[in-house]
C-alpha positions in Angstrom: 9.0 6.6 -38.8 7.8 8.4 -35.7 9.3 8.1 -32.3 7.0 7.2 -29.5 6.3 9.2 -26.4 8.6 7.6 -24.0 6.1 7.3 -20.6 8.9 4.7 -19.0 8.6 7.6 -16.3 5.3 8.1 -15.6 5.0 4.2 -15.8 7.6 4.3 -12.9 6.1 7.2 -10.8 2.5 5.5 -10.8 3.4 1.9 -10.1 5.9 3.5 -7.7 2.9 5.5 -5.8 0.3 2.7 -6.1 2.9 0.6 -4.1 3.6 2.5 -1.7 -0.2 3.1 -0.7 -0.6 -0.5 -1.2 2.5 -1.0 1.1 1.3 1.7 4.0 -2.5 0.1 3.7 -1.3 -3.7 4.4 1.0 -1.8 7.8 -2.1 0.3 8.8 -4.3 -3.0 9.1 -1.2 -4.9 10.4 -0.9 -2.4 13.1 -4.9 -2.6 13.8 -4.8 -6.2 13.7 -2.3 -6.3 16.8 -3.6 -3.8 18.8 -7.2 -5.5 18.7 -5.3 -9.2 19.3 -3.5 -7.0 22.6 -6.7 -5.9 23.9 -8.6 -7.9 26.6 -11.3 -9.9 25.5 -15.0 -9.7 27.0 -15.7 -12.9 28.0 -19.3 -14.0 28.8 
């Protein structure tokens, strides 16, 4: 019987990176989101 490829590794490394861009997109627009709420509004 043949042995399959063992890719338990590369599983990790791409969910790993795909969270961590995931992770530093939701600060980035956290980040946005405040400094837009801290900036005077123009009111008319």
């Amino acid at each position: 019987m043949e042995q399959l490829p063992d890719t338990f590794l590369n599983l990790f490394g791409g969910y790993s990176a795909l969270f961590a861009i995931l992770a530093l997109y939701i600060f980035s627009l956290g980040r946005r989101v405040a400094r837009l709420e801290s900036r005077p509004r123009d009111e008319k």
